[in-house]
C-alpha positions as CSV (number, residue, x, y, z in Angstrom):
1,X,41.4,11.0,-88.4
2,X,41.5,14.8,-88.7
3,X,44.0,16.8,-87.4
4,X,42.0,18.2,-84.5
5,X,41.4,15.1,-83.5
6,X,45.0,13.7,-84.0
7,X,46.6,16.6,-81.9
8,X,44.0,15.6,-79.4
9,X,45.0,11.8,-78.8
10,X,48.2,12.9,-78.8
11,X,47.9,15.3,-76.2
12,X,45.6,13.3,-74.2
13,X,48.6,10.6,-73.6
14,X,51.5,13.1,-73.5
15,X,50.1,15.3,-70.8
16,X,48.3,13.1,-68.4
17,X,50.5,13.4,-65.7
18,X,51.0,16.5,-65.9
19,X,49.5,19.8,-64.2
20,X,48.4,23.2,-65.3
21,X,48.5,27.0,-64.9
22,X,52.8,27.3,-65.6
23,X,53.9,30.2,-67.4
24,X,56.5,30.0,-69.7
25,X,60.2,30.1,-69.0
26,X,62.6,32.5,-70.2
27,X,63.5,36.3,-69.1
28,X,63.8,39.3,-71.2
29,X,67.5,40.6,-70.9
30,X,67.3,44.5,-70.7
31,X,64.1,43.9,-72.1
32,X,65.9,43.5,-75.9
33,X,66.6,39.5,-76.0
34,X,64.0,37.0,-75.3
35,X,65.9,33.1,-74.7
36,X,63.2,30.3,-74.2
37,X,64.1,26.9,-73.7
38,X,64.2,23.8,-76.0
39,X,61.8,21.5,-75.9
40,X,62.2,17.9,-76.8
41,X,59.9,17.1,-79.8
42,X,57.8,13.8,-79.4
43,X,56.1,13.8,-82.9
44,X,55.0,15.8,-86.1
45,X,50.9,15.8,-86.9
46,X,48.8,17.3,-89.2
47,X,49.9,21.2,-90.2
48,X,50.1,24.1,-88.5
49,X,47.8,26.6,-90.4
50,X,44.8,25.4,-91.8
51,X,43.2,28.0,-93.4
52,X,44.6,31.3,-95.7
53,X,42.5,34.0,-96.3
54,X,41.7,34.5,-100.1
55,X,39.4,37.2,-102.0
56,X,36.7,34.6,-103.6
57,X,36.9,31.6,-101.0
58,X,37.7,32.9,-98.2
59,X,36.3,35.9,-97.8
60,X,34.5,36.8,-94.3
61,X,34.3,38.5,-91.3
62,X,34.6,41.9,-93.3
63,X,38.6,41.4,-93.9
64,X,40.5,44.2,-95.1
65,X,42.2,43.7,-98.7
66,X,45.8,44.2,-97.5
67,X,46.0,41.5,-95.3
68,X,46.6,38.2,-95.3
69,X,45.3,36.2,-92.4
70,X,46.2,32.4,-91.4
71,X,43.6,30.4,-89.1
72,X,45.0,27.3,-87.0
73,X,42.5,26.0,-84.5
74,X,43.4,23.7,-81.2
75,X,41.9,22.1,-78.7
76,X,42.0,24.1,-75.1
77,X,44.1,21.0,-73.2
78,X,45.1,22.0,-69.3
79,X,48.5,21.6,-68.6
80,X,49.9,22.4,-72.5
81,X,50.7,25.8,-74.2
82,X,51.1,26.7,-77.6
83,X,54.8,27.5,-78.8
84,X,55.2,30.0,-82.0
85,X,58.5,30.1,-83.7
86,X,58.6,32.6,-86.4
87,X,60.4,35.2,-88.0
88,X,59.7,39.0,-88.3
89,X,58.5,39.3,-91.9
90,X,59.3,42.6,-94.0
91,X,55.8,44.2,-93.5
92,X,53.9,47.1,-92.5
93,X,52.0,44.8,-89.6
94,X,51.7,41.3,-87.7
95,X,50.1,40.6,-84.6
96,X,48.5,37.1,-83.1
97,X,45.0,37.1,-81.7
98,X,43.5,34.7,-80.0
99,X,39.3,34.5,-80.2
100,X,36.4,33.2,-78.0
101,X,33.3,30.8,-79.6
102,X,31.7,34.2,-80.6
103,X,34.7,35.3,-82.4
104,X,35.7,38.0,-79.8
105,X,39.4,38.5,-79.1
106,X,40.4,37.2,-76.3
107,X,44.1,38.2,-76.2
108,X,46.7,39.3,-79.0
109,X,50.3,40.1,-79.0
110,X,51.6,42.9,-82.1
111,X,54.9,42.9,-83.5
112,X,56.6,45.6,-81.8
113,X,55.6,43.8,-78.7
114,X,57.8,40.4,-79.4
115,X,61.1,40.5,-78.0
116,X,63.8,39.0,-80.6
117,X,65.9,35.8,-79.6
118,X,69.2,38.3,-80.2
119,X,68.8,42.1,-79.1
120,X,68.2,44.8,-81.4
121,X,66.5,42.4,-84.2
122,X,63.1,43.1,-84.3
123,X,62.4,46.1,-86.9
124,X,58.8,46.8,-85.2
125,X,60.5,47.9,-81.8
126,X,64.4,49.0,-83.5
127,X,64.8,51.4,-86.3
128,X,67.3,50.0,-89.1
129,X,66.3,46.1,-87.9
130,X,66.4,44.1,-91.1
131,X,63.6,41.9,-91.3
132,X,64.2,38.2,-90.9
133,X,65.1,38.0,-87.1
134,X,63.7,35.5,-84.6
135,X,61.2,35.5,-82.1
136,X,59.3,33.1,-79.7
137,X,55.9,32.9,-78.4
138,X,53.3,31.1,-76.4
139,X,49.5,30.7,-76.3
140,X,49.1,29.4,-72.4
141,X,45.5,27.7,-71.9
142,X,45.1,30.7,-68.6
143,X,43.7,33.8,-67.5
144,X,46.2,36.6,-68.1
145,X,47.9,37.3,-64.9
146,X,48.9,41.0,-64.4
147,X,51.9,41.2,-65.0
148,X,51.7,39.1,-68.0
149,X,54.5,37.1,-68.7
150,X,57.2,37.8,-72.3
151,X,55.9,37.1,-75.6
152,X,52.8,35.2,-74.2
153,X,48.8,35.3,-75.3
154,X,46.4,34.1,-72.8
155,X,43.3,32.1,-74.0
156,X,41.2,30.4,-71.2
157,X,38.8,32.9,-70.4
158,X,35.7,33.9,-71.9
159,X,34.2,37.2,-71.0
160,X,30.4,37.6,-70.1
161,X,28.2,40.1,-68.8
162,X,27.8,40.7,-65.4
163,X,32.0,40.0,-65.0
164,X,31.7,36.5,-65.2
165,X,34.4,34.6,-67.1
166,X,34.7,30.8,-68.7
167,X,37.3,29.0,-69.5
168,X,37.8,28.8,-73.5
169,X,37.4,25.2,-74.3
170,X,39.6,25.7,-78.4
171,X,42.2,27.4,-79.2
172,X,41.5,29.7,-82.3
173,X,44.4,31.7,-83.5
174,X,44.4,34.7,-86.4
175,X,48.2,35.2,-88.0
176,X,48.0,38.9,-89.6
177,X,49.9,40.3,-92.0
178,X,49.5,43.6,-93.4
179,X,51.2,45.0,-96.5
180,X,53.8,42.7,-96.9
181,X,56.4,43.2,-99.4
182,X,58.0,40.3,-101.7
183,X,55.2,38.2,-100.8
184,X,51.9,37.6,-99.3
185,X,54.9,36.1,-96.0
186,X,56.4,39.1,-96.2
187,X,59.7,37.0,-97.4
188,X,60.1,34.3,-94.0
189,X,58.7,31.1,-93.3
190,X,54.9,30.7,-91.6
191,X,55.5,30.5,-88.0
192,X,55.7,26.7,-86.9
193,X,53.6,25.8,-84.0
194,X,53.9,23.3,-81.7
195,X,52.2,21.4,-78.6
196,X,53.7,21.5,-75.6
197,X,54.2,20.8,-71.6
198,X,53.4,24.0,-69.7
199,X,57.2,23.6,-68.5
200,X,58.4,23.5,-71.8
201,X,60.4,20.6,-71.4
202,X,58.7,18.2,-73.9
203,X,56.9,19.0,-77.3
204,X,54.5,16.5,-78.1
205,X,53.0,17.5,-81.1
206,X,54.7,19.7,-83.8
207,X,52.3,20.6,-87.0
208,X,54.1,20.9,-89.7
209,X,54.7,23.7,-92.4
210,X,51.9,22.6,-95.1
211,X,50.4,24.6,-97.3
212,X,46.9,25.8,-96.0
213,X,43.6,26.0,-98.1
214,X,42.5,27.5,-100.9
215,X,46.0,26.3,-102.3
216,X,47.7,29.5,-103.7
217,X,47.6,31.2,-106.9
218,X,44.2,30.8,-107.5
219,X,42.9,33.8,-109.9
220,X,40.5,36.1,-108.2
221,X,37.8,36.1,-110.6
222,X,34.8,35.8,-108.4
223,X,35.3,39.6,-106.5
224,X,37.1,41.1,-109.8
225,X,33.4,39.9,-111.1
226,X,31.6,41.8,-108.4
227,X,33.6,44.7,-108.8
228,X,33.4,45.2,-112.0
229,X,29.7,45.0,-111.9
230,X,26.7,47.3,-112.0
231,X,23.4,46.5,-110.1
232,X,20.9,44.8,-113.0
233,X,18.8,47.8,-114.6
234,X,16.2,45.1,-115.1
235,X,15.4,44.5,-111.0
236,X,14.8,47.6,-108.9
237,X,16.4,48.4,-105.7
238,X,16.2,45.7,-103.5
239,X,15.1,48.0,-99.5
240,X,17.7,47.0,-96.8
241,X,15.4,47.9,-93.4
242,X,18.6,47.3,-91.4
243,X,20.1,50.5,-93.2
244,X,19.5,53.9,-91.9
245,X,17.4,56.7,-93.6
246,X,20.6,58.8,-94.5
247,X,23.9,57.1,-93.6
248,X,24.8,57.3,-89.8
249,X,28.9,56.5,-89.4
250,X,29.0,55.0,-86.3
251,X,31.8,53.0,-84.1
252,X,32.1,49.2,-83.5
253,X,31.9,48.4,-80.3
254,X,30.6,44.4,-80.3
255,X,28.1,41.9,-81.8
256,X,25.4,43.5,-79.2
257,X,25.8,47.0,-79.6
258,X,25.7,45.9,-83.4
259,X,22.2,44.3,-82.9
260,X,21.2,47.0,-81.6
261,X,21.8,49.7,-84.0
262,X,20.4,47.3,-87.0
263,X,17.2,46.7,-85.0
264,X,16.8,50.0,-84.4
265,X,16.8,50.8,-88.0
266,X,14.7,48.4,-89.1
267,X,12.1,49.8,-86.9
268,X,12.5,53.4,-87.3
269,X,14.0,54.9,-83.8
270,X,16.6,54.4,-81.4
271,X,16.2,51.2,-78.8
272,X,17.3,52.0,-75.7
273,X,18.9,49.1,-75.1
274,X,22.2,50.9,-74.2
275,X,22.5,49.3,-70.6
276,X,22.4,45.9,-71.9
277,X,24.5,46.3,-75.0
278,X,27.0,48.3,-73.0
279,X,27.9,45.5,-70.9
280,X,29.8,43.9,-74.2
281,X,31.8,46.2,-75.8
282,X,34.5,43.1,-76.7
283,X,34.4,43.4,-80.5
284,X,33.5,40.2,-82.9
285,X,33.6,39.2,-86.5
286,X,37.4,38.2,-85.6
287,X,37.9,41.5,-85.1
288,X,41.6,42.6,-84.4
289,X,42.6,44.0,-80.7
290,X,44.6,46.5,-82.4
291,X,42.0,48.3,-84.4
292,X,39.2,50.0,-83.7
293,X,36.4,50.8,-86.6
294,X,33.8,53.1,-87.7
295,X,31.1,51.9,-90.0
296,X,28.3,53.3,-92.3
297,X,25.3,51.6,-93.9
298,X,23.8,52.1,-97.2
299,X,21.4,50.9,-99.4
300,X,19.9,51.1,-103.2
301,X,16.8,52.0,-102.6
302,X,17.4,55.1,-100.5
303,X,20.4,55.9,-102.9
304,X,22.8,54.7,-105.8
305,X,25.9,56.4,-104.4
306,X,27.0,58.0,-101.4
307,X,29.8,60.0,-100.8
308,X,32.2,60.4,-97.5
309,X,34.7,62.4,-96.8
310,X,36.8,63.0,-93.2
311,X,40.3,64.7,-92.1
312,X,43.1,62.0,-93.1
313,X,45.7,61.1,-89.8
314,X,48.9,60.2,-90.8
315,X,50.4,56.9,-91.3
316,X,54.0,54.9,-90.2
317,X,56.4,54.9,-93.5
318,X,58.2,52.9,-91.2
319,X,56.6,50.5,-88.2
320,X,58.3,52.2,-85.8
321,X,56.8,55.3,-86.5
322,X,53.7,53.9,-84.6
323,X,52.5,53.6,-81.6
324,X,56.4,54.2,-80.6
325,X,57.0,57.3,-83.1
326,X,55.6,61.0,-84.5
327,X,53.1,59.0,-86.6
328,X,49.2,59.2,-85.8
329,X,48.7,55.9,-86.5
330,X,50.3,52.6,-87.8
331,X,48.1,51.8,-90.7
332,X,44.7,52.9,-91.8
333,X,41.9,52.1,-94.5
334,X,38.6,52.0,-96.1
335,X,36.4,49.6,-97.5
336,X,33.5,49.1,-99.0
337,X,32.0,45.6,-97.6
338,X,28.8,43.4,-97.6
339,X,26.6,42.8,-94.7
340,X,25.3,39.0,-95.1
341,X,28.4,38.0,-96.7
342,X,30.5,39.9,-95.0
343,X,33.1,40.3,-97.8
344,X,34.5,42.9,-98.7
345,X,34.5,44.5,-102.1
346,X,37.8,46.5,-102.4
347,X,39.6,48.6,-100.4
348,X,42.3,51.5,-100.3
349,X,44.9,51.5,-97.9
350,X,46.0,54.5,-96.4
351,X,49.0,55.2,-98.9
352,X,46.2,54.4,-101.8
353,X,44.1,57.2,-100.5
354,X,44.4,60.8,-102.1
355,X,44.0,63.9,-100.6
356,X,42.9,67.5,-100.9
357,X,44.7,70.2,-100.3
358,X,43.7,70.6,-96.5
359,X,44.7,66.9,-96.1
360,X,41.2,65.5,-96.5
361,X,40.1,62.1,-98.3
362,X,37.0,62.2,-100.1
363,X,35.3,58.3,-101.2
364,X,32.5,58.3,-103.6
365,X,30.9,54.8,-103.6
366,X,28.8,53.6,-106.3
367,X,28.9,51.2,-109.6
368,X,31.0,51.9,-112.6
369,X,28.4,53.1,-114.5
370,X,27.6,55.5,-111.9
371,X,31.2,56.6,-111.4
372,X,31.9,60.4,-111.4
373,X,34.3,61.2,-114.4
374,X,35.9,63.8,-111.7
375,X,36.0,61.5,-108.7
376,X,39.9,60.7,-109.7
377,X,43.1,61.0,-108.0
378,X,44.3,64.1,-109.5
379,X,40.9,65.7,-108.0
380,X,41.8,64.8,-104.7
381,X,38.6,62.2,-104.9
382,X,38.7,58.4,-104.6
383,X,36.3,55.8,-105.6
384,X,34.9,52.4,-104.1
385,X,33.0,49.8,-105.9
386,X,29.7,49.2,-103.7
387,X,29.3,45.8,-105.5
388,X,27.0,44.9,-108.7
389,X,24.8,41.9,-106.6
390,X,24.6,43.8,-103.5
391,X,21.5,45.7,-102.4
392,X,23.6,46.9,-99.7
393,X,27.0,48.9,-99.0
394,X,28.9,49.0,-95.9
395,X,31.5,50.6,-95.5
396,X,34.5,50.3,-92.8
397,X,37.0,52.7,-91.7
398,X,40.2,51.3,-89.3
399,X,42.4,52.9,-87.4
400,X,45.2,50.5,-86.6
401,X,47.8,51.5,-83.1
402,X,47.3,54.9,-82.3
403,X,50.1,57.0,-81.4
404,X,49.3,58.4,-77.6
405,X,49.6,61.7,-78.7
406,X,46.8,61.3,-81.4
407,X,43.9,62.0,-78.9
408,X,41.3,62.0,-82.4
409,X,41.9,58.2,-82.6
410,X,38.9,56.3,-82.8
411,X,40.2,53.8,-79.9
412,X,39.7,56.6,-77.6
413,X,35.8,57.2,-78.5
414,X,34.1,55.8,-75.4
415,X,31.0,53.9,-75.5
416,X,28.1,56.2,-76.1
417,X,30.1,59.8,-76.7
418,X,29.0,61.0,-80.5
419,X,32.4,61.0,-82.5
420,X,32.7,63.9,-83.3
421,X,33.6,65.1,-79.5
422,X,36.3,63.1,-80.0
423,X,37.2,62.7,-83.6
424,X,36.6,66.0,-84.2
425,X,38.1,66.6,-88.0
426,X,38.9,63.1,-88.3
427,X,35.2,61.8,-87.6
428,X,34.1,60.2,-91.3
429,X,30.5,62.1,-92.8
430,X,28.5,60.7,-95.4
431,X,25.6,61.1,-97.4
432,X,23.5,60.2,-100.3
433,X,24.3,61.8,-103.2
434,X,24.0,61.4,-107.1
435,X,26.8,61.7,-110.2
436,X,25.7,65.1,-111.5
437,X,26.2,66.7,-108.4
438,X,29.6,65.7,-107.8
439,X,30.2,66.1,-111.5
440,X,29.7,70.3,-111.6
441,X,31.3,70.8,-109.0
442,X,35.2,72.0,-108.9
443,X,36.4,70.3,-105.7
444,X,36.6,67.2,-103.8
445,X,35.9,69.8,-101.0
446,X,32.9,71.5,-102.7
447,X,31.9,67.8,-104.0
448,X,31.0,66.7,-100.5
449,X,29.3,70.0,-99.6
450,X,26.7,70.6,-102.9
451,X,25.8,66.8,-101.4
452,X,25.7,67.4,-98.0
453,X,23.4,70.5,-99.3
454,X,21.0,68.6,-101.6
């Protein structure tokens, strides 16, 4: 039996007489301690994560390279929630989403958002914290109830257009991690997850602590392959008719918005489709409620590199710095990605990333053999492998928890405004370009313009 369908029969039995739509118990004390009550544990079943993210295996949805993401799927059973007892790890990030069948977030809950079981012990929300402390949570199968209730994630509704919503009938949960230190836990435990009465008075199944799949330390030689790579001189360019003419950096709004903009490549001119694709702007892809994105297209036969280059916001040395401090943002990055694997290639996190003078990141993406001796470091120029067997480049930029004085944010770009009315500086250009150009010149500045020129 798997262990869907174990946690099931279990379930089935243990919550029969019992009814639905309780939020969980426990008050925040000064808004600092969080105290939950115990539940009685009726049994132990399968394991708690199932899946870990991993650069050859598990590579999809256009991940970024510094995270670490654990999958645990459930069945959607009335009268039960989902308890999470973790730890805060030492990290940059960690959040808990919570998707629909189309792989939209439904709900999340960030770190700096979970109250600690003692006060003062989560480093996300104190300065000084030590990582390590504890915290509880709860996915409750429910529409989330305004005000929403401490350290809970709501999962039973499923937005359509038109304002209609459906109950979720599975539970699928994301664990993030970004840029942890010691280890890819950040140094604690996985959280352990259990099954339990909407009351929180009895548990009846607890998944264990296994180790999910791929097993770790498997050597990455499958995308260390691709990066290393040059597109065979032997087959000519492959045309991508979902890429643009010249590359268009636009922002991710949701699978239909998506659709759109690929369609209306592929045919040449804009579809005005807006009213329809502007009635999901939800995200997808397991995308994460706590970033927004920008994207740009590319492909070989319009062009063997491109070049981008944008005004760099500042990131949180510490978490706190962000949404709660001076920093812009949280966390940002760039990658160069797939589009029918959806993989990504590599990235460079925002403390990778140099900068010019004026504080600007330039990317050049292309194959090694097309790699501009100048586009280094100490020229203020980075460089992104596009991907030896890909025909195609995309390439994602994220802005993770804006600060609410960083108005440039791409969260705050609204559905059909160009970026650049709101990005201003910060809005991401790129264009074609080729290794001679970017070669002569004596900038990363004047790099981007002699290609913006050609």
């Amino acid at each position: 039996m798997s262990r869907r369908a174990l946690a099931a029969v279990l379930l089935a039995g243990a919550l029969s007489a019992c009814g639905g739509g309780a939020t969980p118990a426990g008050e925040a004390a000064d808004g600092a301690v969080f105290d939950p009550p115990t539940a009685t544990a009726a049994g132990e079943a399968g394991c708690s994560w199932l899946v870990v993210s991993n650069p050859d295996l598990i590579n999809v949805a256009f991940p970024d390279e510094a995270a670490t993401y654990w999958a645990a799927t459930f069945p959607a059973v009335p009268g039960a929630r989902l308890r999470i007892d973790g730890r805060y790890p030492q990290a940059r990030y960690f959040s808990f989403n919570v998707y629909d069948p189309a792989l939209r977030p439904v709900d999340a809950i960030t770190d700096y958002q979970l109250l600690p079981r003692v006060a003062d012990t989560n480093p996300y929300l104190t300065a000084g914290a030590a990582p390590g402390g504890d915290y509880v949570a709860y996915i409750v199968d429910d529409g989330r109830p305004d005000p929403r209730a401490t350290n809970t994630l709501y999962t039973n509704r499923i937005r359509l257009p038109g304002g209609v919503a459906l109950p979720n009938p599975q539970m699928t949960l994301l664990y993030r991690i970004y840029l942890p230190d010691t280890d890819g836990q950040g140094g604690v435990a996985l959280p352990q997850l259990t099954l339990e009465t909407a009351d929180g008075a009895t548990a009846p199944v607890r998944f264990a602590l296994c180790d999910p799949l791929p097993p770790d330390g498997l050597p990455s030689l499958l995308n260390g392959a691709i990066r290393d790579a040059s597109y065979p001189p032997l087959i000519d360019a492959v045309p991508v008719p979902i890429a643009p003419t010249e590359p268009r950096v636009i922002r991710f709004y949701g699978l239909p918005e998506t659709l759109r903009v690929l369609a209306s490549n592929a045919v040449g001119f804009d579809l005005p489709l807006q009213s329809i694709t502007a009635a999901d702007t939800g995200g997808g892809f397991l995308s994460n409620v706590d970033n927004a994105y920008v994207t740009t297209m590319a492909s070989r036969d319009k062009g063997a590199l491109y070049i981008v280059s944008a005004k760099a916001p500042t990131w949180a040395r510490d978490p706190v710095d962000a949404p709660l401090g001076g920093a812009q943002l949280r966390y940002w990055s760039i990658c160069s990605n797939e589009f029918v694997s959806q993989r990504f290639v590599a990235c460079r996190a925002d403390h990778e990333v140099a900068l010019d003078a004026a504080g600007y990141f330039t990317i050049v993406v292309s194959d090694p053999d097309q790699q501009p001796v100048n586009a280094i470091a100490e020229n203020g120029m980075n460089w992104l492998p596009w991907g030896g067997a890909y025909p195609d480049s995309v390439l994602i930029y994220r802005h993770m928890l804006p600060s609410p004085h960083f108005a440039e944010a791409i969260q705050n770009v609204p559905y059909g405004t160009p970026l650049a009315d709101v990005m201003g500086a910060y809005t991401p250009r790129a264009v074609y370009c080729d290794r001679a150009t970017i070669e002569a010149a004596g900038s990363a500045a004047q790099a981007f313009s002699d290609c913006a020129a050609r």
